[in-house]
Backbone as CSV, one residue per row, in Angstrom:
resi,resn,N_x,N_y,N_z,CA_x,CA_y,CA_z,C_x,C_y,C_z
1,UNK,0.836,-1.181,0.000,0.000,0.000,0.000,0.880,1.243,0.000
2,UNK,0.622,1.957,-1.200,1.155,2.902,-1.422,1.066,4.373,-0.770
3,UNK,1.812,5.115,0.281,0.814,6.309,1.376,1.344,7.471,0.432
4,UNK,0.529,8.381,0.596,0.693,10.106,0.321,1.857,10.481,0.980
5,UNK,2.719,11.069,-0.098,4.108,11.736,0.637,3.607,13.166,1.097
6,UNK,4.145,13.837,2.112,3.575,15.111,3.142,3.919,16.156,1.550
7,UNK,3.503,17.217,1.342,4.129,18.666,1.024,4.921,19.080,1.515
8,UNK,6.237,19.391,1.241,7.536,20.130,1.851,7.313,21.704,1.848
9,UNK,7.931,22.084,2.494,8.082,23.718,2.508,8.812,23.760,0.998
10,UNK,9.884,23.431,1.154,10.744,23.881,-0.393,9.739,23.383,-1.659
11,UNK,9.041,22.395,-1.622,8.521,22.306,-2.830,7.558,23.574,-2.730
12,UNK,7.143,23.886,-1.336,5.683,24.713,-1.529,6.374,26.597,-2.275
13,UNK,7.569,26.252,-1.442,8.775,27.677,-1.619,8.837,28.114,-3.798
14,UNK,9.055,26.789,-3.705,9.505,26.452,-5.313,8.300,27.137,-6.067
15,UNK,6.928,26.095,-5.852,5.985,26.242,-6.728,5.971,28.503,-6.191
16,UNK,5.733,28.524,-5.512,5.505,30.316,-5.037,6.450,30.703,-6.237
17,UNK,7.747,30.456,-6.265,8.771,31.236,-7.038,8.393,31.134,-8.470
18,UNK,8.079,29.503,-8.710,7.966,29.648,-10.623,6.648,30.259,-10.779
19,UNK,5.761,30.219,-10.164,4.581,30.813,-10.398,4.638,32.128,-10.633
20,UNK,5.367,32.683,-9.545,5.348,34.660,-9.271,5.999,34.734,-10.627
21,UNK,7.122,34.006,-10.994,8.102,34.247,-11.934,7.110,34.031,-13.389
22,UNK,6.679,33.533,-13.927,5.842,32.826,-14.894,4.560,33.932,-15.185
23,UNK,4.099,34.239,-13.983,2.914,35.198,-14.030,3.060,36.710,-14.117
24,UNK,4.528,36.901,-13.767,4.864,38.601,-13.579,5.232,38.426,-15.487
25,UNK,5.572,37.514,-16.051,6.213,37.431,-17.318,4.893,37.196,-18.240
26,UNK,4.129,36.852,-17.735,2.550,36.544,-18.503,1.811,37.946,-18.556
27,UNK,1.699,38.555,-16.900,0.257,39.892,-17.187,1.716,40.842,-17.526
28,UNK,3.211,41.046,-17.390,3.657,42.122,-18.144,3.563,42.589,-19.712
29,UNK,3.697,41.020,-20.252,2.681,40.896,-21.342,2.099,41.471,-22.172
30,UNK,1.054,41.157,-20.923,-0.654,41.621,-21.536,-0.570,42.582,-21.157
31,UNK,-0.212,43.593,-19.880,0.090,44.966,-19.569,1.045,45.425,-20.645
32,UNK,1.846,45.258,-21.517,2.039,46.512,-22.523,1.194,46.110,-23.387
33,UNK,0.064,45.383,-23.557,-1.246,45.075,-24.391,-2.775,45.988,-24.602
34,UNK,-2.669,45.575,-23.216,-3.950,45.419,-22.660,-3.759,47.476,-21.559
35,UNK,-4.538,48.249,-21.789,-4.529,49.459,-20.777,-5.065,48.399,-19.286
36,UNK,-6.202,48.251,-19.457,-6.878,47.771,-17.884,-5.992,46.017,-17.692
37,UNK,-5.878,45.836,-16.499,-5.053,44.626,-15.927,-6.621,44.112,-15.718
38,UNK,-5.674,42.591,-15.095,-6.377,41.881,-14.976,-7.270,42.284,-13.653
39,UNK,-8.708,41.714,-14.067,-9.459,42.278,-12.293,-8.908,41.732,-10.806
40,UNK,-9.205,42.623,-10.329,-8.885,42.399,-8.523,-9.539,41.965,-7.638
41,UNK,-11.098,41.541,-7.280,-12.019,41.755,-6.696,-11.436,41.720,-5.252
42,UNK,-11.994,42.392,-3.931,-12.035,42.558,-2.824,-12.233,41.124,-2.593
43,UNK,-13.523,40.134,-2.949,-13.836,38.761,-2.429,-12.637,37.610,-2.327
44,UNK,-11.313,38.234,-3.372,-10.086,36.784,-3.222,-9.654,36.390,-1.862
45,UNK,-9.186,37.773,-1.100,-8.920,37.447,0.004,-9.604,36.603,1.054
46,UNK,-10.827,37.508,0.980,-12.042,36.623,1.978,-12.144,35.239,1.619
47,UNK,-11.830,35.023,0.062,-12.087,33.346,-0.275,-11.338,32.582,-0.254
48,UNK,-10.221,33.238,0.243,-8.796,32.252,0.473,-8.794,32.278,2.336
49,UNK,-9.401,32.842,2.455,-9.752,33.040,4.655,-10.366,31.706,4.532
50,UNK,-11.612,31.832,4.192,-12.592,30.861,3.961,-12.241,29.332,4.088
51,UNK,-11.533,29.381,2.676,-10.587,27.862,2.320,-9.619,27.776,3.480
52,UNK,-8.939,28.363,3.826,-8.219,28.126,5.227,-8.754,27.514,5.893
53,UNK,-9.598,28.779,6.205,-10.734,27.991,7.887,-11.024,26.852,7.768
54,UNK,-11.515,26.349,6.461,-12.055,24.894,6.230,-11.247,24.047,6.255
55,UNK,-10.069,24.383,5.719,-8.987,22.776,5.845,-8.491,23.176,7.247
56,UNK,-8.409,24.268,8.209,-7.913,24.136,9.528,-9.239,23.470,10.726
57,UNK,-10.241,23.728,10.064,-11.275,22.744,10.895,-11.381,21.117,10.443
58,UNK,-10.907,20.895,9.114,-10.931,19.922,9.060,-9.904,19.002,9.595
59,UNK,-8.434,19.733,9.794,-7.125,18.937,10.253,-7.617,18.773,11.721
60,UNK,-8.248,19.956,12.785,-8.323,19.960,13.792,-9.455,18.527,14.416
61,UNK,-10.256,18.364,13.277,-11.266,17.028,13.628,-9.898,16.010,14.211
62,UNK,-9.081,15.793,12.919,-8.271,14.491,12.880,-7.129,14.327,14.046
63,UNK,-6.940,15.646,14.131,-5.867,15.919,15.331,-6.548,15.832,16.702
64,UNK,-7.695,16.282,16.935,-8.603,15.787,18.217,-8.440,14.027,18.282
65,UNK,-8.776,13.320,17.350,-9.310,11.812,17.138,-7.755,11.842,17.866
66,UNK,-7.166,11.818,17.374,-5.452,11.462,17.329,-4.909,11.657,19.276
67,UNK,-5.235,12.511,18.948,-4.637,13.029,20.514,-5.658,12.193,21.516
68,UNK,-6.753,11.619,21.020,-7.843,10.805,21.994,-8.849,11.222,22.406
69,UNK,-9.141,12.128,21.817,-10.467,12.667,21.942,-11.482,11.945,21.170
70,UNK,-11.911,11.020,21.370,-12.462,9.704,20.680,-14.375,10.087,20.876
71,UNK,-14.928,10.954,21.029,-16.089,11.289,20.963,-17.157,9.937,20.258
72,UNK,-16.638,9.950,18.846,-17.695,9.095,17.754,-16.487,8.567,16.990
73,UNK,-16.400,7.380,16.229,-15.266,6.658,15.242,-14.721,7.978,14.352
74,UNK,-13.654,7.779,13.733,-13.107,8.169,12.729,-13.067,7.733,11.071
75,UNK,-13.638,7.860,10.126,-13.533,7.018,9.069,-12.093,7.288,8.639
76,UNK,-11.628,6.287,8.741,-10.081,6.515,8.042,-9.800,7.138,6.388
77,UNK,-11.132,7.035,6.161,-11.217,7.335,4.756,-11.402,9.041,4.500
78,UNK,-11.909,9.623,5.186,-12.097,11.067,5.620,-10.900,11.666,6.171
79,UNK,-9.944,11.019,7.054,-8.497,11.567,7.905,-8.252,11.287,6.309
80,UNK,-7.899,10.411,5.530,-7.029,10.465,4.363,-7.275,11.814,3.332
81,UNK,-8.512,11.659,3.056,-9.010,12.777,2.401,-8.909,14.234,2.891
82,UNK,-8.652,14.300,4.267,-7.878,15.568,4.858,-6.416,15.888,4.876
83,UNK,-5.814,14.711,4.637,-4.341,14.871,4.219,-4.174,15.404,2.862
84,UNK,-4.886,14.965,1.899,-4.730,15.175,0.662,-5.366,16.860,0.114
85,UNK,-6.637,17.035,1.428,-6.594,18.560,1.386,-5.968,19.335,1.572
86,UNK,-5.187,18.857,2.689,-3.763,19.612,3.364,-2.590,19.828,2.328
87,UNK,-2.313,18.619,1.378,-1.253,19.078,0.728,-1.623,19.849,-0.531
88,UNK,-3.327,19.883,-0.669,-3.405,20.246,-1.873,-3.669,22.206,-1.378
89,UNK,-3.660,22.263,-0.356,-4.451,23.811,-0.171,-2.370,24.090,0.385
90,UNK,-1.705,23.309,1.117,-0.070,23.696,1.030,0.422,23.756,-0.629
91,UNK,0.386,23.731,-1.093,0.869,23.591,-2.836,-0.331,24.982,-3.230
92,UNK,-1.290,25.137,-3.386,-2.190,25.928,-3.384,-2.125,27.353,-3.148
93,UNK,-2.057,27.565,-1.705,-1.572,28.692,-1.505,0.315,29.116,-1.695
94,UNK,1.206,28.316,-2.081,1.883,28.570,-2.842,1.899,29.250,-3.819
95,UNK,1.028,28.816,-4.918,0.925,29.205,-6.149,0.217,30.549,-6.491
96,UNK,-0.548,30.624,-5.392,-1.936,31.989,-5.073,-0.354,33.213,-4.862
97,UNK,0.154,32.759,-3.760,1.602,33.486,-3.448,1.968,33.948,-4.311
98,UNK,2.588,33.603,-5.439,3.014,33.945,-6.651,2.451,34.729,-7.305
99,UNK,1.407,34.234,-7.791,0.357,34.968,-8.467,-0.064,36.125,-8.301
100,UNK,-0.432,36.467,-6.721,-0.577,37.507,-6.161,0.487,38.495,-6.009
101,UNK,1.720,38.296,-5.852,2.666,38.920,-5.635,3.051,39.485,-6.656
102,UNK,2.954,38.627,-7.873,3.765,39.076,-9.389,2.488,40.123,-9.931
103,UNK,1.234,40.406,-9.370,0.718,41.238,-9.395,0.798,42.331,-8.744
104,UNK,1.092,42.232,-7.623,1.748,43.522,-6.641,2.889,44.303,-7.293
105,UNK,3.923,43.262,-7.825,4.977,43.926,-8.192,4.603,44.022,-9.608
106,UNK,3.400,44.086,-10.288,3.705,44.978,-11.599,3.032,46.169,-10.910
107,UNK,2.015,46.196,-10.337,1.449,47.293,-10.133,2.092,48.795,-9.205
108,UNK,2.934,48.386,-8.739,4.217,48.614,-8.035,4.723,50.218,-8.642
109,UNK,4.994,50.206,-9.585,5.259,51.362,-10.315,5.036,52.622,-10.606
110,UNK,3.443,52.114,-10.278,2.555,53.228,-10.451,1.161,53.098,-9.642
111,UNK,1.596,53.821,-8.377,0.477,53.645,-7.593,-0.444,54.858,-6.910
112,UNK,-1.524,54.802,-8.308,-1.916,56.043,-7.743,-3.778,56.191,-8.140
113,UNK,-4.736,56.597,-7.215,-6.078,56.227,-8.018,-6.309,54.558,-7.634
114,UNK,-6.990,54.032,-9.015,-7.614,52.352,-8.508,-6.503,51.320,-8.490
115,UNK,-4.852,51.819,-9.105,-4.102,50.976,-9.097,-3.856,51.005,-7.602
116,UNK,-3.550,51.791,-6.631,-3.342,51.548,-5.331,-4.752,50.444,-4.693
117,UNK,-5.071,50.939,-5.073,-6.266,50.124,-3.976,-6.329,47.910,-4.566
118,UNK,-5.913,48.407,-5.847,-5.668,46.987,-6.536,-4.333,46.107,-5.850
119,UNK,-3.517,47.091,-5.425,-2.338,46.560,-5.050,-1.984,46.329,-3.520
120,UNK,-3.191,47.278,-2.525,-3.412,46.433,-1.446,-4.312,45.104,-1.625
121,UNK,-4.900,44.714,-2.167,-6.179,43.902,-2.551,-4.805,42.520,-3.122
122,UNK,-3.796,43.198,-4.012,-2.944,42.022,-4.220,-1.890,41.199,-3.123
123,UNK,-1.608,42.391,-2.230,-0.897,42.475,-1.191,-1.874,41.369,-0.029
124,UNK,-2.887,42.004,0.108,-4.036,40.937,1.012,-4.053,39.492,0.599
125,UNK,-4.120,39.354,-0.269,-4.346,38.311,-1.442,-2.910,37.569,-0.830
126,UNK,-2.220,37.893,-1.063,-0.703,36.926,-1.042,-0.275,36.937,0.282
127,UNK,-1.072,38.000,1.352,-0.611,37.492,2.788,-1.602,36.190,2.924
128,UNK,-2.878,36.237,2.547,-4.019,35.214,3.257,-3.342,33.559,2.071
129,UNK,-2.907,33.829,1.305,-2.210,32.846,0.529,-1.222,32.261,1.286
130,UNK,-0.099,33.067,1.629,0.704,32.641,2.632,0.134,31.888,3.907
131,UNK,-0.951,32.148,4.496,-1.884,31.785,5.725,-2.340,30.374,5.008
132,UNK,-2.801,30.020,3.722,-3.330,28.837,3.536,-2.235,27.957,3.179
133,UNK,-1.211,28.357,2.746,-0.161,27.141,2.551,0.583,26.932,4.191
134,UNK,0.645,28.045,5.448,1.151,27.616,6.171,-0.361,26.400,7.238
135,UNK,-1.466,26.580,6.845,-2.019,26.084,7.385,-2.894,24.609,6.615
136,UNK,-2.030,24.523,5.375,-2.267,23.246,4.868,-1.231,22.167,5.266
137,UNK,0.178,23.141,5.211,1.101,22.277,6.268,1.066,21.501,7.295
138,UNK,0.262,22.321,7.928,0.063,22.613,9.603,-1.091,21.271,9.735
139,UNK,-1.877,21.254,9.172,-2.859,20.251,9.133,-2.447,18.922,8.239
140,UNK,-1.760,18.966,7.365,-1.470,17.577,7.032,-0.447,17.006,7.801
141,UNK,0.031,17.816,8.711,1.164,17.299,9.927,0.507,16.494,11.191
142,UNK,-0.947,17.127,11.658,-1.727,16.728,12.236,-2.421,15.159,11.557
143,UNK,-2.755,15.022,10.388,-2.984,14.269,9.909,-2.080,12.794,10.230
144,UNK,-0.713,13.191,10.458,0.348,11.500,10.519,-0.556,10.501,12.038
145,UNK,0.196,9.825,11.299,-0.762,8.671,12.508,0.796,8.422,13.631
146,UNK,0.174,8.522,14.307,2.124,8.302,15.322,2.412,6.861,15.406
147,UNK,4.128,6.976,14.816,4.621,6.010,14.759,4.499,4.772,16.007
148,UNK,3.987,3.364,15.186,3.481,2.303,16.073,4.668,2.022,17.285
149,UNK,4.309,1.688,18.148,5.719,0.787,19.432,6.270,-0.794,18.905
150,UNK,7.362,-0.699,18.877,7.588,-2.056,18.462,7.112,-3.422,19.390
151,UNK,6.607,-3.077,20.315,6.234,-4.030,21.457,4.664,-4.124,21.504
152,UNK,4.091,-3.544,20.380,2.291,-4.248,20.437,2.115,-4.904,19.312
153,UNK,1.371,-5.622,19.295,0.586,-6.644,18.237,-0.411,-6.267,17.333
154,UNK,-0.158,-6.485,16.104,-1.660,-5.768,15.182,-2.837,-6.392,15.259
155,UNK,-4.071,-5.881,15.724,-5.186,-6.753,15.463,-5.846,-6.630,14.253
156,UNK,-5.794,-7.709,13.876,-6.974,-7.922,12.666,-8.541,-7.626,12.797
């Protein structure tokens, strides 16, 4: 049986870098193209809070079970499926990182009128990004099952 390898910081570090790098080289682009950039909406941030909260309530179920807080069973099939949220919202907000940032820094230049207000909105954006990859980490860490004692027996 084959298990899910965790998300590393450096891979999560990596994906942030080629992304920012890839995307500042994509909308610079379309910015000597295009007059208006790409939209900003106020709602990214809030929807990357959101997605947080949800994979940090969901790690916190598995990490209660774990620590013995045994209330009602655990489906093992659900703790798995929270690991795999964990690494997918750590890789995730990586990439949001990037994205967001390589938007900050075009807008960077010239900040004055709706480009300022776009570039806190990008700035928000890539802190709450940062918040979901450190808390997809954080929860697929909660997720490990602690290593067995060599002195008990498996029951079938």
């Amino acid at each position: 049986m084959r298990t899910v390898s965790p998300a590393r910081l450096r891979g999560v570090l990596v994906t942030a870098l080629v992304v920012g790098v890839a995307s500042w080289a994509v909308l610079d682009a379309i910015a000597n193209r295009v007059e208006s950039p790409v939209p900003l909406p106020w709602t990214v941030p809030v929807g990357i809070l959101i997605l947080a909260g949800v994979v940090l309530v969901a790690g916190l179920e598995v990490r209660r079970w774990l620590a013995g807080r045994r209330d009602r069973p655990l489906d093992p099939l659900l703790a798995a499926r929270v690991a795999v949220l964990a690494k997918a919202a750590a890789y995730t907000g990586g990439g949001l990182v990037g994205w967001y940032l390589a938007q900050a820094v075009l807008l960077l230049p010239d900040l004055v009128g709706d480009r300022r207000s776009r570039f806190v909105i990008a700035l928000l954006a890539a802190l709450t990004a940062v918040g979901l990859a450190c808390v997809g980490l954080l929860a697929q860490r909660w997720c490990r099952l602690p290593p067995e004692e060599p002195g008990e027996e498996e029951i079938d």
